[in-house]
C-alpha positions in Angstrom: -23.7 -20.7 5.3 -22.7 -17.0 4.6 -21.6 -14.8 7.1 -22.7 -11.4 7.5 -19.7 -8.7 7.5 -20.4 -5.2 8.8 -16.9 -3.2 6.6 -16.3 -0.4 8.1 -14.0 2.1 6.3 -13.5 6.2 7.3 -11.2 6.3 4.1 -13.3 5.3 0.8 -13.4 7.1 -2.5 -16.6 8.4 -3.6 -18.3 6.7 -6.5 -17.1 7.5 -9.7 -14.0 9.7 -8.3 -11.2 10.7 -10.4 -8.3 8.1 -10.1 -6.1 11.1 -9.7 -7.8 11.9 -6.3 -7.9 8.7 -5.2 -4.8 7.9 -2.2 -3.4 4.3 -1.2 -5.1 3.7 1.1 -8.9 4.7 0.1 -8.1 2.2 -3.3 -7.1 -0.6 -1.1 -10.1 -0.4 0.9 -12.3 -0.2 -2.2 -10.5 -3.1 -3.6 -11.0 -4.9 -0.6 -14.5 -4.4 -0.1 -15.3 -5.1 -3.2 -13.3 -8.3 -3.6 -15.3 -9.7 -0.2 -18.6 -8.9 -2.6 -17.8 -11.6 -4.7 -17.1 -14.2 -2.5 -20.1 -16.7 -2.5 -20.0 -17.1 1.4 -19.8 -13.6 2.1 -22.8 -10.8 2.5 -21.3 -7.8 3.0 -22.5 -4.7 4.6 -20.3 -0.7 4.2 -20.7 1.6 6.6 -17.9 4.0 4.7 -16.7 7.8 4.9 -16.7 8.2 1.2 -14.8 11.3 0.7 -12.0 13.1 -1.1 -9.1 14.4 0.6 -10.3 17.9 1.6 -11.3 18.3 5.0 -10.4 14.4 5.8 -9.9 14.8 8.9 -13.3 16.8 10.0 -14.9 14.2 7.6 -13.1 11.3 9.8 -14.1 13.3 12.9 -17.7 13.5 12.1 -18.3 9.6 10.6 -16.1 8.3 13.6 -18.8 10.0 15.4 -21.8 8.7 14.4 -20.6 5.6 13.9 -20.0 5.2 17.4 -23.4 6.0 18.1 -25.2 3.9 15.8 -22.8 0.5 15.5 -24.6 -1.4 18.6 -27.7 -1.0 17.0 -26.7 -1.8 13.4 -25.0 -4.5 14.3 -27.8 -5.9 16.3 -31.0 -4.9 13.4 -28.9 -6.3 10.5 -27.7 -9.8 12.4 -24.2 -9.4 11.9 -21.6 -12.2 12.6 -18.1 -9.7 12.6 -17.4 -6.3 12.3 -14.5 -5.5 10.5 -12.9 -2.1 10.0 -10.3 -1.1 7.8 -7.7 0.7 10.0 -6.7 1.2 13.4 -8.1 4.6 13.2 -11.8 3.4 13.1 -10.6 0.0 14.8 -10.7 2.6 18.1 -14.2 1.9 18.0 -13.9 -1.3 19.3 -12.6 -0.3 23.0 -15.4 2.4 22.9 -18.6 -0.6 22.0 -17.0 -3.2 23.4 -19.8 -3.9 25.8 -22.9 -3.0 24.0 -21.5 -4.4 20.4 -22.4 -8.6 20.7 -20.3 -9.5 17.6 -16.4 -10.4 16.9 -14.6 -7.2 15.8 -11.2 -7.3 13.6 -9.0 -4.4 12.4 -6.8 -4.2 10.0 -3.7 -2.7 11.1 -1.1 -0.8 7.7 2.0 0.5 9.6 1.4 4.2 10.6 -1.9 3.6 12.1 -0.3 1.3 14.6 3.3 3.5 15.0 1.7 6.6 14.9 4.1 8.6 17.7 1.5 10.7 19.5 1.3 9.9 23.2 -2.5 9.7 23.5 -3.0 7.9 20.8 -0.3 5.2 21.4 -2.0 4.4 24.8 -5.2 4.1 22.9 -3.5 1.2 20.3 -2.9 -0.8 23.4 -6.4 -0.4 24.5 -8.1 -0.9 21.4 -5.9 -4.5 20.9 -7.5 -5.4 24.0 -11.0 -4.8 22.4 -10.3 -6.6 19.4 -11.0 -10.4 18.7 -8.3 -10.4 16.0 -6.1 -8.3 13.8 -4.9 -8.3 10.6 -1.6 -7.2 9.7 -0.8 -6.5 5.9 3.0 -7.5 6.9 5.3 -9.4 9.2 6.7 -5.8 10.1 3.8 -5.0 10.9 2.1 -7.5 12.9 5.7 -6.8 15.2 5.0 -3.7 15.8 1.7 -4.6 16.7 3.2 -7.4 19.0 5.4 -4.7 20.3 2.5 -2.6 21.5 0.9 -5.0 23.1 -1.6 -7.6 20.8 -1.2 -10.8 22.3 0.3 -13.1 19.4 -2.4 -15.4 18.9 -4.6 -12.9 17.9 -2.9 -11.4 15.0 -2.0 -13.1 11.5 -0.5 -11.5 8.8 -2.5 -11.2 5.5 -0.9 -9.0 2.3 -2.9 -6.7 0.4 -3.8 -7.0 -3.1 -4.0 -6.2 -6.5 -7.0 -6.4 -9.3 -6.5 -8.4 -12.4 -8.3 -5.8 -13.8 -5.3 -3.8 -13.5 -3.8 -5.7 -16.1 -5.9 -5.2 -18.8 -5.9 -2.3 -21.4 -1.7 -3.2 -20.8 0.4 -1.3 -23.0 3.6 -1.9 -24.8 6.9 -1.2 -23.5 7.4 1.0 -26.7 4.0 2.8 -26.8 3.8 3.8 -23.0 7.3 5.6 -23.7 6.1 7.4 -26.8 3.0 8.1 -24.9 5.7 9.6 -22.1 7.7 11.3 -24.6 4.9 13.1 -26.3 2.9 14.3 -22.8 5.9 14.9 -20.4 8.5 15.8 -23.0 10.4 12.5 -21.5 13.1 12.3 -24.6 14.1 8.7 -23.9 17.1 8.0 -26.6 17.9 4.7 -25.6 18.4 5.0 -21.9 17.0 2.8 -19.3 13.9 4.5 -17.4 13.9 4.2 -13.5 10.3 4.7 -12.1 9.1 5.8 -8.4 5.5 6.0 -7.5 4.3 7.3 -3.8 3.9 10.0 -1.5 6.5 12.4 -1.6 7.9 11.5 2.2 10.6 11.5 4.4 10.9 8.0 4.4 10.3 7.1 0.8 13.9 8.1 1.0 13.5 10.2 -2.9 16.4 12.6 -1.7 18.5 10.3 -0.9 18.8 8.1 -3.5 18.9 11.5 -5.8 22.0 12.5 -4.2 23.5 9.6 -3.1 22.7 6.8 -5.5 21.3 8.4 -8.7 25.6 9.8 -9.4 27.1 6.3 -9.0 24.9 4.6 -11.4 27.0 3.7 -14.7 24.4 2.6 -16.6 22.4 5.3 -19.0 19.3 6.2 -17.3 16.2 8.8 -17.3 14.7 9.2 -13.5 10.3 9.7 -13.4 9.1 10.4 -10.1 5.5 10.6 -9.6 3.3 11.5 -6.6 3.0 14.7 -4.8 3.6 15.4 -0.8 5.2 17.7 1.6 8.6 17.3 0.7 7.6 18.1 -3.1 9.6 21.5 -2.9 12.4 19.8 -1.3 12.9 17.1 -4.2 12.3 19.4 -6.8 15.3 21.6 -4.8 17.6 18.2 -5.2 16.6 17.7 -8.8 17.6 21.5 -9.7 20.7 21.3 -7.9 21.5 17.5 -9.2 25.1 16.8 -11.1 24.2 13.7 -11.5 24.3 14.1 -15.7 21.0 12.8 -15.2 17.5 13.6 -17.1 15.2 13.5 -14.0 11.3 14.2 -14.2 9.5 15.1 -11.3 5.6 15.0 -12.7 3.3 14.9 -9.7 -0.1 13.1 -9.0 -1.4 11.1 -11.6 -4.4 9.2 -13.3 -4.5 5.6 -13.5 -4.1 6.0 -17.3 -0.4 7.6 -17.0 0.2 5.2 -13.9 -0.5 2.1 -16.0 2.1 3.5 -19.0 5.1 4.5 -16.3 4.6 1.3 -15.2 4.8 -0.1 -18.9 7.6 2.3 -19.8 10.2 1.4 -17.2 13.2 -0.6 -17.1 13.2 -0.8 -13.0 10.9 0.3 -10.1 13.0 1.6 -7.0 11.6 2.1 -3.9 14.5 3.6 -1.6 13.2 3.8 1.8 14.5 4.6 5.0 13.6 4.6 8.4 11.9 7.3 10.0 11.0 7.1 14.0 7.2 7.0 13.9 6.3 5.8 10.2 7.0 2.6 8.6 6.1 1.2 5.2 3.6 -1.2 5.8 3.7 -3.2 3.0 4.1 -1.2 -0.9 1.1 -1.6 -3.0 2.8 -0.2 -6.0 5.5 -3.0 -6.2 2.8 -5.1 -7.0 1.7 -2.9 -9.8 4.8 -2.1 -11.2 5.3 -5.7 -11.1 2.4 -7.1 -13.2 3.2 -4.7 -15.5 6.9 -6.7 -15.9 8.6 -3.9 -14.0 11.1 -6.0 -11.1 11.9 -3.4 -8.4 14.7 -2.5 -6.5 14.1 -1.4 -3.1 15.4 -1.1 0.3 15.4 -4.5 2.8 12.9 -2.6 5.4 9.6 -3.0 7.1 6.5 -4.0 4.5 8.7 -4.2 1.8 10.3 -7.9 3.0 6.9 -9.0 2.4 6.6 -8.4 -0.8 9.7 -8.7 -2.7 11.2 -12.2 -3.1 15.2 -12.2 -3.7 15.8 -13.0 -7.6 12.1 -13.4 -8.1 10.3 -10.0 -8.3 13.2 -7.6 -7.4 15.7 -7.4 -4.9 16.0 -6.0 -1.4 19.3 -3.4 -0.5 20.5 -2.7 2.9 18.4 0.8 3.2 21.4 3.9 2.8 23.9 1.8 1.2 24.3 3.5 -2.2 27.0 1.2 -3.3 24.7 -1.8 -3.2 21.8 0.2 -4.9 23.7 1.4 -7.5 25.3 -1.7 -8.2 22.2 -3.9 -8.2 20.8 -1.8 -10.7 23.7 -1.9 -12.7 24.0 -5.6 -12.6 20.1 -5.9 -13.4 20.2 -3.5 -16.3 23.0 -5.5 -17.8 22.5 -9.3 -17.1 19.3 -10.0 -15.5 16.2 -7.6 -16.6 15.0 -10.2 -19.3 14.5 -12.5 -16.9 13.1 -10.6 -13.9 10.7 -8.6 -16.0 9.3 -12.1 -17.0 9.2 -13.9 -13.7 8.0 -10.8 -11.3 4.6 -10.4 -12.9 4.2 -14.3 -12.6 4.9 -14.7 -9.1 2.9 -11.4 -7.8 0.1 -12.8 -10.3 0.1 -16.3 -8.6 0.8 -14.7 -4.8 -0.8 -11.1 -4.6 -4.4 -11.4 -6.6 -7.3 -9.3 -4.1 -9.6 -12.6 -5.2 -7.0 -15.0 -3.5 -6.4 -12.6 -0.6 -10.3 -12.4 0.2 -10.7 -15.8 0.6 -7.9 -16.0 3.3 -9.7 -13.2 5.0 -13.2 -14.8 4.6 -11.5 -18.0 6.2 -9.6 -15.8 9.2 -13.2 -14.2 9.7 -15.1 -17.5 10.1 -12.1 -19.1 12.3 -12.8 -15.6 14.7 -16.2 -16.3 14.6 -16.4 -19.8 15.8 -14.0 -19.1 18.5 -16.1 -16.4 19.3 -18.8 -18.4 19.6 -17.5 -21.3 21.9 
C-alpha cells in the first residue's frame, strides 16, 4: 500500500538552475525528494519555495505564509498520510496547524535550524517539538541538541543524508582533473600533494585557523584549494596574503559541479577543520561524502555532524578540533604511509553506507512506523 507524503521544502532550487547557484542545503532537499519519487511505496507530493538565493528570506516569508494558510486543506483534498518538511524553519508550521492539520507531521532537523541562538525563535523549537509526531535528525549531534531543547527521545531517530550515484559518473582521473586545474586556475602542481576544502566561507569551518595554525607545520609538499564563498571571504583571503607558510594557496570561490567533481578528483586529502562556534554547529558534512566517492579520505576535526560521518581508518580521520599538532601530523602520516589505502577504502564504505536510494528507504520505513502509531 503506498503512502501519500505531502514534502514540504522553503529551500528548493529552481528547475534547471545553475549548479553554481545551488547551496547545501537546497541540493539535499532536491536529492531527497527526488530519491522518495522512486521508491515503489511512496507517492509523493512538493509543496516547495523554489528559488535562488536572492531575496530568500522575503521568498521564505511569503511561502511560509501561504503555506500556512492552505496546508489544512491540502492535506485534507489530496488524502495525505504524513507531512513532512525539510527543516525546522518550515517544521514551525506544525505548532501553528496542529489542530486543524489531521495527519502525522515530521521535520527534519540539520544543526543550525535547531541551535539557532535567537531568543524568540529558541522558545519556538520547543513548541514546534511538541507539535511534531517525529523528527529526524541527520546526526547523533544533532538529535542531542534537539534532546537538549526539549524533543522527548522517543520521538527522534537519527537518519544521515545522502549522496547520488549519479555523482559518480562522468569521474575523472586523478591526472586529468589536475591538468584541468592547472590550465583554468593556474594551480602549477609540480609534484606536491593537493589539500582540498569545499563549504561556506564561516566562522566555524575553522579556514583561518588551520591557515595560520596548521598549514606552517605541515612537512609534507603541499598546494592548499579552497572553494566556496561567504562572509569571512575577505578575511581568508587577508590570511592567505599575509601567509608564511611557503605555501601555494588558492582561494577560487563558488563553483559548478563540473570543477567540484575535478577538485574532488585532483586531491590528495579533504580537510574539514572545524571549530565550535556558540550558536552553529555542523550538522552532518555533505561534501565528505563527495570528496570521498571520488577516493579523496578526509581529515577533519572530531566535532558535532562530522562523528557521523567519518569512520577512524576507514574514510578519514577525526582530530581533536584546535590541535594543530595532531592535524598536521595526521596529514603527514597519511600522505606518507596510508593514502593508497584510504583513497581505496573511503569511496567503498560511503558507497555501501551513505547512497540517497538506501537512505529513502529508512525514511519511507520511519514514515510508515509514524503513521501506524499515529493511527492507534
Amino acid at each position: 500500500m503506498k503512502i501519500n507524503i505531502l514534502y514540504i521544502s522553503h529551500l528548493h532550487p529552481p528547475e534547471n538552475a545553475l549548479t553554481k547557484n545551488i547551496g547545501g542545503m537546497q541540493r539535499v532537499s532536491m536529492q531527497l525528494a527526488d530519491e522518495l519519487e522512486k521508491v515503489d511505496e511512496v507517492n509523493l507530493l512538493k509543496l516547495t519555495n523554489e528559488t535562488s538565493w536572492r531575496l530568500i528570506g522575503l521568498k521564505t516569508f511569503w511561502f511560509l505564509l501561504k503555506t500556512l494558510v492552505m496546508l489544512p486543506r491540502k492535506v485534507k483534498k489530496q488524502n495525505i498520510d504524513i507531512v513532512l518538511f525539510s527543516s525546522m524553519v518550515n517544521g514551525s508550521l506544525a505548532w501553528f496547524t496542529r489542530k486543524r492539520v489531521k495527519a502525522p507531521m515530521v521535520a527534519i532537523t540539520h544543526g543550525l535550524d535547531v541551535t539557532y541562538s535567537l531568543s524568540i525563535y529558541q522558545w519556538l523549537v520547543k513548541k514546534v517539538f511538541g507539535a511534531l509526531d517525529g523528527v529526524i535528525s541527520v546526526s547523533s549531534a544533532t538529535r542531542e541538541q534537539c534532546v537538549a531543547r526539549g524533543l522527548e527521545s522517543d520521538k527522534g531517530v537519527v537518519l544521515p543524508n545522502g549522496f547520488v550515484p549519479e555523482f559518480t559518473e562522468n569521474e575523472y582521473a586523478q591526472d586529468e582533473s589536475r591538468k584541468y586545474l592547472n590550465d583554468h586556475f593556474d594551480l602549477q602542481l609540480n609534484g606536491e600533494y593537493l589539500l582540498l576544502t569545499v563549504g561556506r566561507l564561516i566562522k566555524r569551518k575553522g579556514h583561518n585557523w588551520f591557515l595560520s595554525e596548521v598549514l606552517p607545520k605541515i612537512k609534507s609538499p603541499v598546494v592548499y584549494m579552497i572553494i566556496g564563498d561567504g562572509p569571512l571571504g575577505l578575511s581568508i583571503q587577508s590570511v592567505i596574503d599575509q601567509s608564511q607558510s611557503g605555501r601555494r594557496i588558492l582561494n577560487i570561490g563558488r563553483q559548478p559541479d563540473e570543477v567540484l567533481r575535478r577538485a574532488y578528483a585532483a586531491a590528495s586529502l579533504f580537510i574539514m577543520p572545524n571549530i565550535q562556534v556558540p550558536g552553529d554547529m555542523e550538522g552532518f558534512g555533505v561534501v565528505l561524502l563527495e570528496a570521498n566517492v571520488a577516493n579523496t579520505p578526509a581529515v577533519a576535526s572530531d566535532l558535532e555532524g562530522i562523528r557521523d560521518v567519518i569512520k577512524q581508518g576507514v574514510n578519514g580521520y577525526r582530530i581533536p578540533a584546535l590541535d594543530a599538532d595532531a592535524f598536521a601530523g595526521k596529514i603527514d602520516e597519511i600522505l606518507e604511509n596510508e593514502l593508497a589505502t584510504l583513497s581505496a577504502s573511503c569511496r567503498k564504505y560511503v558507497y555501501d553506507t551513505f547512497r540517497w536510494d538506501i537512505v529513502a528507504q529508512m525514511y519511507v520505513k520511519y514514515m510508515q512506523d509514524v503513521i501506524r502509531s499515529y493511527r492507534k
